[in-house]
C-alpha positions in Angstrom: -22.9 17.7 -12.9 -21.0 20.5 -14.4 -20.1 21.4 -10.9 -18.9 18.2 -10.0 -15.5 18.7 -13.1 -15.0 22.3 -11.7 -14.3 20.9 -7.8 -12.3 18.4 -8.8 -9.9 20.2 -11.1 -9.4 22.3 -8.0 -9.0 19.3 -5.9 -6.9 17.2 -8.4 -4.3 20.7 -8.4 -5.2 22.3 -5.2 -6.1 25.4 -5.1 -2.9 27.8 -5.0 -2.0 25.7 -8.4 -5.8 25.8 -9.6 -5.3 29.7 -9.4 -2.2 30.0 -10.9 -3.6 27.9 -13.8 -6.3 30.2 -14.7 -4.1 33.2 -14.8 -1.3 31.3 -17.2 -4.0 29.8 -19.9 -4.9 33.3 -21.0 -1.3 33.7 -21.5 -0.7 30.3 -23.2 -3.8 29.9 -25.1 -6.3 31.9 -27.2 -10.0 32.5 -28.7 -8.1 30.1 -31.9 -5.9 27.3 -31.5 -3.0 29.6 -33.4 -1.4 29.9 -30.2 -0.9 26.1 -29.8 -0.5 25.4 -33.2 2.7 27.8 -32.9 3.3 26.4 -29.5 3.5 22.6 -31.5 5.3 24.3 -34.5 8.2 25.4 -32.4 8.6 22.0 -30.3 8.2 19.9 -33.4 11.1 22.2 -34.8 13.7 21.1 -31.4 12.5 17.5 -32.5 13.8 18.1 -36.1 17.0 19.4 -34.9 18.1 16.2 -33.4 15.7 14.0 -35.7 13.7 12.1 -32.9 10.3 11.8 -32.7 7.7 12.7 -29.7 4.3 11.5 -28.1 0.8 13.9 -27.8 -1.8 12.5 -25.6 -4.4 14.4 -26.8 -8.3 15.2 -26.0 -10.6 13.9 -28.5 -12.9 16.4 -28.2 -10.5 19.5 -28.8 -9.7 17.7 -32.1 -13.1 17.4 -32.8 -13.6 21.2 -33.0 -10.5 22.2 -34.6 -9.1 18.8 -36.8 -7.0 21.0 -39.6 -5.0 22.5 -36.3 -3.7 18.8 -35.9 -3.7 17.3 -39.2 -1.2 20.0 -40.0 1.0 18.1 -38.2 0.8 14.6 -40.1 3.5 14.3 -41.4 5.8 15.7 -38.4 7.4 13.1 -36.5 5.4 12.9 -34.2 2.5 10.9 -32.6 -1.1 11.8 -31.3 -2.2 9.5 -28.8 -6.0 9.6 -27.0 -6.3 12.0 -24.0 -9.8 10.8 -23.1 -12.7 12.2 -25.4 -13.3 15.0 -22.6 -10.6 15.9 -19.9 -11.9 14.0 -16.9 -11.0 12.1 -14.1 -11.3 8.5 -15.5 -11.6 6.3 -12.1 -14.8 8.0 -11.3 -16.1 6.9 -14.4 -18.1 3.2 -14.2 -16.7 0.7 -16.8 -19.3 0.7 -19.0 -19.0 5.2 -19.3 -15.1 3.7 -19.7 -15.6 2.3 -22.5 -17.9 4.7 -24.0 -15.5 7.5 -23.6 -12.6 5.5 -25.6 -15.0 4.2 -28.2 -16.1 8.0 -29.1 -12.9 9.0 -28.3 -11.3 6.6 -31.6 -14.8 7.1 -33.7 -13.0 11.3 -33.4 -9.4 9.7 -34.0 -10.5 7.7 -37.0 -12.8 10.2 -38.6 -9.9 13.0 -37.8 -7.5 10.3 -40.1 -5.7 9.5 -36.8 -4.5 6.0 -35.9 -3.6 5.6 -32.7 -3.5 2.4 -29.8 -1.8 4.8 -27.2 -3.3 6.5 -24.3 -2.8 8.2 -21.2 -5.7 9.6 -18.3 -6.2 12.6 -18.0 -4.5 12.9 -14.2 -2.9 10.2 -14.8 -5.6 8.2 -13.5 -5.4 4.2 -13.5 -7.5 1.5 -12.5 -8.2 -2.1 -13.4 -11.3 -0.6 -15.0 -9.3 1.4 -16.8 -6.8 -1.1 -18.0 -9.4 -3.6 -19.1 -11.1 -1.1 -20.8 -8.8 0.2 -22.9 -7.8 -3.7 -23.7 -11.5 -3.8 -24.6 -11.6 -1.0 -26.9 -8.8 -2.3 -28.9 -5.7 -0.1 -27.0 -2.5 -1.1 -27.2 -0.4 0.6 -24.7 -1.0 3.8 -22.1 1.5 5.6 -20.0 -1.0 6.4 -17.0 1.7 5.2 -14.1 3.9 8.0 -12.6 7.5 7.5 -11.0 9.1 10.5 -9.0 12.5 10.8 -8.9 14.3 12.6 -5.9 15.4 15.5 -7.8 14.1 18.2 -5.2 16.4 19.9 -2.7 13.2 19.9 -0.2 15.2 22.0 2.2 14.9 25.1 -0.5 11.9 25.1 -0.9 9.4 27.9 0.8 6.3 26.9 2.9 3.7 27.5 0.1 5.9 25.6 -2.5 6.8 23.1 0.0 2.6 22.7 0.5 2.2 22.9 -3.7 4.5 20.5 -4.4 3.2 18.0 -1.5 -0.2 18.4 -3.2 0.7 17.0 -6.2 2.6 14.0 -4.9 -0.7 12.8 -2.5 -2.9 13.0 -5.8 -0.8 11.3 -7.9 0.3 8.5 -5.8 3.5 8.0 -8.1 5.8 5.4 -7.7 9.3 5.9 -6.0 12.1 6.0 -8.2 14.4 4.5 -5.5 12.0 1.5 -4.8 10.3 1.1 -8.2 12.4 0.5 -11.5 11.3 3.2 -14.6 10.9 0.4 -16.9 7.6 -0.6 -19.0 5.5 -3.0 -17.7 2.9 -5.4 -19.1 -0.7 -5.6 -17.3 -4.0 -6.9 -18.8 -2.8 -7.6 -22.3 -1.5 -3.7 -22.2 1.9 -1.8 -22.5 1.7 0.4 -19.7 4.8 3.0 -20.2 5.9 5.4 -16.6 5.5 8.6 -17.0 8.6 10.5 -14.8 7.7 13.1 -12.2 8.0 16.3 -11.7 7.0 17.6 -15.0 6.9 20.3 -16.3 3.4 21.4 -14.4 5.0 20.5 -11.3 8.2 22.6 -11.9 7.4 25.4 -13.8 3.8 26.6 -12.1 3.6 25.0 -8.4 7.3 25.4 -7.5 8.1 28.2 -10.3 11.6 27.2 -11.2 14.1 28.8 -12.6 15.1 28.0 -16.5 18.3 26.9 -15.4 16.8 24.5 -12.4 14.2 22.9 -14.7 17.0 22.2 -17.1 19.0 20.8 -14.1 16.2 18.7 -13.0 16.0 17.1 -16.0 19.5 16.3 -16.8 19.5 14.6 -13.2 16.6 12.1 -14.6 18.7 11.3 -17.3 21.6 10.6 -15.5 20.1 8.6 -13.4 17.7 6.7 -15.9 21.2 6.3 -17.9 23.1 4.9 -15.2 20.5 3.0 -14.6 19.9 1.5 -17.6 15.7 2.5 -17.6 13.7 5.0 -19.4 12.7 8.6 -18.6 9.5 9.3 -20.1 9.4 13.4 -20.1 6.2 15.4 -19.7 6.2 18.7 -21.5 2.9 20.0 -21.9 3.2 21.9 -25.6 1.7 24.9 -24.3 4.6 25.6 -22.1 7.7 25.2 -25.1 8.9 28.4 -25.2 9.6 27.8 -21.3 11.2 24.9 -22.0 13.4 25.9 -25.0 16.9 26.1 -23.9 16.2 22.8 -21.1 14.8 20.6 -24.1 17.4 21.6 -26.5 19.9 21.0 -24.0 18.5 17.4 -22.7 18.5 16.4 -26.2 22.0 17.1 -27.1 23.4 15.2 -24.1 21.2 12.4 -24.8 22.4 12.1 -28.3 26.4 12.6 -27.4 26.2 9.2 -24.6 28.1 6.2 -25.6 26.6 3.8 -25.2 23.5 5.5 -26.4 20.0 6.5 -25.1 17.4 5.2 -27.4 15.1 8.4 -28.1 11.9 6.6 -29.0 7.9 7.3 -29.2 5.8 6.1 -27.1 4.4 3.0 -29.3 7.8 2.2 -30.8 8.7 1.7 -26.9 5.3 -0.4 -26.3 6.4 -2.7 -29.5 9.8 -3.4 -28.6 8.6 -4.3 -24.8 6.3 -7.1 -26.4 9.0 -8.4 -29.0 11.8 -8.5 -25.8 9.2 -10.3 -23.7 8.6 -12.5 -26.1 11.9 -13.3 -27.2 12.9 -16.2 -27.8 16.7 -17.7 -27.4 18.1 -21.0 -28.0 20.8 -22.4 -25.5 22.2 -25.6 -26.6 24.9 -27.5 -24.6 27.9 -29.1 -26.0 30.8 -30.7 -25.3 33.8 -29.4 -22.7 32.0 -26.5 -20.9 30.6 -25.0 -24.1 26.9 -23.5 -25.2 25.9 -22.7 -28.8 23.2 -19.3 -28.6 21.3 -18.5 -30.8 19.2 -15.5 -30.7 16.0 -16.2 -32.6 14.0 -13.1 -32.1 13.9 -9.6 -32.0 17.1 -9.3 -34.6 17.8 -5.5 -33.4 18.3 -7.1 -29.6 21.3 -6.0 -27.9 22.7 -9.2 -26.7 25.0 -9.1 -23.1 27.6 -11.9 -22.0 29.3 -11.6 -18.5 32.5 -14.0 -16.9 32.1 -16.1 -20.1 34.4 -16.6 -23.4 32.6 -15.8 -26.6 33.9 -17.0 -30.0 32.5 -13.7 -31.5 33.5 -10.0 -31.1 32.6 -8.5 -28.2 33.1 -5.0 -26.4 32.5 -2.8 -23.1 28.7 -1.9 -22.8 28.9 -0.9 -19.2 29.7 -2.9 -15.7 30.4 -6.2 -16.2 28.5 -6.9 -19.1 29.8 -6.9 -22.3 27.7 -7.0 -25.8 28.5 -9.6 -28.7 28.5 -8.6 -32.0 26.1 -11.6 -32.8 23.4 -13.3 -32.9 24.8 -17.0 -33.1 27.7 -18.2 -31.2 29.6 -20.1 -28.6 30.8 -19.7 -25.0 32.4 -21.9 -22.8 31.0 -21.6 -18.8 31.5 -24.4 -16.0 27.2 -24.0 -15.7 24.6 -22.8 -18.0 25.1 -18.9 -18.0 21.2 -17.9 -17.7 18.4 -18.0 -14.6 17.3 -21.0 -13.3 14.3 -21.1 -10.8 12.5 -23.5 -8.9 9.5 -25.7 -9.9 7.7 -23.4 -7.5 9.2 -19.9 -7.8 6.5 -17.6 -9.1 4.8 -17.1 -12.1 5.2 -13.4 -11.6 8.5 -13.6 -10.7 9.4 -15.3 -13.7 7.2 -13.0 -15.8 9.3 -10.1 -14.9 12.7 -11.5 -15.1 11.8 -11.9 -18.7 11.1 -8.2 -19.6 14.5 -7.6 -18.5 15.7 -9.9 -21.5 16.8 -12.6 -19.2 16.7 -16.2 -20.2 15.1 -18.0 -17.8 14.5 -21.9 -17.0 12.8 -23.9 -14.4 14.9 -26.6 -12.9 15.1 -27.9 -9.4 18.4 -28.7 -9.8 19.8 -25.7 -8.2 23.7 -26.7 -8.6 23.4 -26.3 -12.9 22.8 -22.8 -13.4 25.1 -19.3 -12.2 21.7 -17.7 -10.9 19.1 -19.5 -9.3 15.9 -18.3 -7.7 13.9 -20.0 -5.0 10.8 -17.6 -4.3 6.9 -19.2 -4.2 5.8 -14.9 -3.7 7.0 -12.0 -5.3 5.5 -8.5 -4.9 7.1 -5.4 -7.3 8.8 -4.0 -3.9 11.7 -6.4 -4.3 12.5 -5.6 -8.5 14.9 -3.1 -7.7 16.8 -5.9 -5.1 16.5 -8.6 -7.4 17.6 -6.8 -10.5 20.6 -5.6 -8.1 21.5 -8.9 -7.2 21.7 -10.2 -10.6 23.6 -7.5 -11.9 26.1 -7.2 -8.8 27.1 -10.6 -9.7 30.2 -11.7 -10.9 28.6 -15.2 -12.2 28.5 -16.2 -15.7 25.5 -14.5 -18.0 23.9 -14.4 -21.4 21.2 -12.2 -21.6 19.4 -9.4 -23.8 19.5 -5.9 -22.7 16.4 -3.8 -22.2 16.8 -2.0 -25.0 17.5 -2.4 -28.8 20.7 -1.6 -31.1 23.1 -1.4 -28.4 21.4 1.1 -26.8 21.7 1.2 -22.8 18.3 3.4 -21.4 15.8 5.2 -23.4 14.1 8.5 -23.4 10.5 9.5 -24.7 9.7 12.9 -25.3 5.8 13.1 -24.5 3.8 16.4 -24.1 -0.4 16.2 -22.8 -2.7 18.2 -25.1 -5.2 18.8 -23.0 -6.8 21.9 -25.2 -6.1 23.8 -28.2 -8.0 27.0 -27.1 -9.5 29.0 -24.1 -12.9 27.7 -25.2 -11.8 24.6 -24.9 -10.2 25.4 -21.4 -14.1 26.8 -20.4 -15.8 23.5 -21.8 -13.6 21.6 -19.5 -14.9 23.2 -16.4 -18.4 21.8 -17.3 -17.6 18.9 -18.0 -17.8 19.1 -22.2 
């Protein structure tokens, strides 16, 4: 029922923020898509300046009406990944009206001359309905999950945007950055890639911040994602560029002056390198005196780490302890085999994970042969901050690939929801078209 899209829009924003809403879009949109066209113009143009690329979810149906307003854009560097066919909530939605919505929603792609795997829910919503539905419908990867990062000085903050804010966090249900690595993860045959929060929804209209304080919130993600060694997936809805101007331009250049660098990647360029690392494949073959020959058979642009071991190749400072090598064949001499060893019994999950971190991983009882060892029959996504901690903490001897590729040490994607291209496509929405 029409009136069944209205109250949850209100619901899914509250309110105060559903208000606020209605009086911006006049502003941000109009009775054309010229607006957003211009809107996409001038962000594609930021892009150019620093010659990365950037991710559009966008709503099937909105290119349906209006296809020339996007295939303008072709040949930009950028990508247009599904936002639905209509902007609704997703997890209401039975499988079967799942997989109806993606199929019409890639019949619009395909006939529009878009190719796309990606998606991501409107709202961000995510089931296991979802998930097997979009592996059904021939998806490759989605960024549905959200992480929050504790970037908010709470104790600043007024009643009402205290009560906005709050809002937002209950309907999204986003993982915490501080328990929950910001890292891709693999789940029914899909890519899924975190999205970070608070975006740009969350900082510009329900806690109306400052230029300057959205620019500072978003240089603390990277800092953070950097030190960390993860990935800050940015959400900039294109409507709201010309807020975003000076904080974009300004997140950019810092991201492109690090050393060692942040990877600035799209969204499926991200989802492909995840399955090539998890799939990797490394060769560790022991010789004489203390020595191992590795060989790195797969992906060739992985950025391969050594720690408390001598290499007979070049190697420098990457950060920590580690230290990269300069090759993808050599030899190092350690008193035990320099990767993870885990028990007969340790988890299949477990064991899953530890290789999406690019570490080489064996099961052997034999405890007393390797520098790492794991012991654990149960292992719930709670503990992947303390276990990646532990692991690099240590002092023992390592070889392992990093996370990311061509020396690279976290990664940034520049993605921005499209969730209309005009105020009629703002007034369909509310009924549900």
């Amino acid at each position: 029922m029409p009136s069944n899209h209205l109250s949850y829009a209100i619901r899914a924003k509250g309110l105060p923020a559903f208000n606020n809403r209605i009086r911006s879009i006049s502003q941000r949109y109009g009775f054309s898509p010229v607006k957003m066209e211009n809107s996409l113009r001038q962000f594609i143009g930021i892009l150019q300046q620093y010659q990365c690329g950037a991710s559009f979810p966008l709503t099937a149906v909105a290119l349906k009406r209006y296809p020339d307003s996007i295939q303008a854009f072709q040949q930009a560097p950028v990508e247009f990944c599904v936002h639905g066919y209509t902007h609704k909530d997703f997890s209401s939605l039975d499988p079967d009206k799942i997989v109806d919505q993606l199929h019409k929603a890639r019949q619009v792609f395909s006939n529009t001359g878009l190719t796309t795997t990606g998606f991501r829910s409107p709202y961000l919503s995510r089931s296991s309905d979802i998930s097997k539905a979009l592996e059904t419908t021939g998806f490759s990867f989605s960024s549905n999950q959200p992480i929050l990062w504790d970037i908010i000085d709470a104790t600043s903050l007024t009643a009402s945007q205290t009560a906005n804010f709050g809002h937002a966090v209950a309907y999204y249900q986003p993982w915490l950055a501080d328990a929950r690595l910001s890292l891709p993860y693999q789940i029914y045959g899909l890519v899924d890639i975190p999205v970070s929060l608070p975006d740009d929804e969350m900082l510009f209209d329900r806690l109306n911040l400052s230029h300057a304080d959205v620019e500072n919130a978003w240089q603390n993600i990277l800092t953070q994602t950097y030190q960390r060694g993860e990935l800050f997936t940015l959400q900039v809805h294109p409507e709201r560029t010309s807020l975003c101007v000076e904080a974009l331009l300004a997140l950019l250049s810092r991201a492109q002056s690090l050393s060692p660098k942040i990877w600035i990647a799209k969204l499926s360029e991200i989802a492909a390198w995840w399955r090539n690392l998890s799939a990797a494949y490394i060769e560790l073959i022991e010789l004489s005196n203390n020595q191992y020959k590795v060989r790195i058979k797969s992906p060739v642009s992985a950025t391969v780490l050594v720690r408390s071991v001598e290499a007979n190749a070049p190697t420098e400072v990457f950060f920590d302890n580690y230290r990269s090598v300069n090759s993808i064949d050599f030899t190092v001499r350690s008193s035990v085999r320099p990767i993870i060893g885990l028990s007969p019994n340790t988890s299949q999950v477990l064991a899953n994970f530890l290789r999406q971190q690019g570490l080489i991983i064996e099961f052997n009882p034999r405890r007393e042969q390797y520098s790492l060892y794991f012991d654990q029959e149960s292992f719930d996504h709670s503990q992947e901050r303390s276990i990646v901690a532990a692991i690099d903490s240590s002092l023992q001897p390592l070889v392992r690939l990093w996370r990311w590729p061509n020396g690279a040490k976290s990664a940034l994607a520049i993605t921005g929801d499209i969730d209309a291209l005009t105020l009629w496509d703002f007034g369909l929405r509310l009924i549900g078209s």
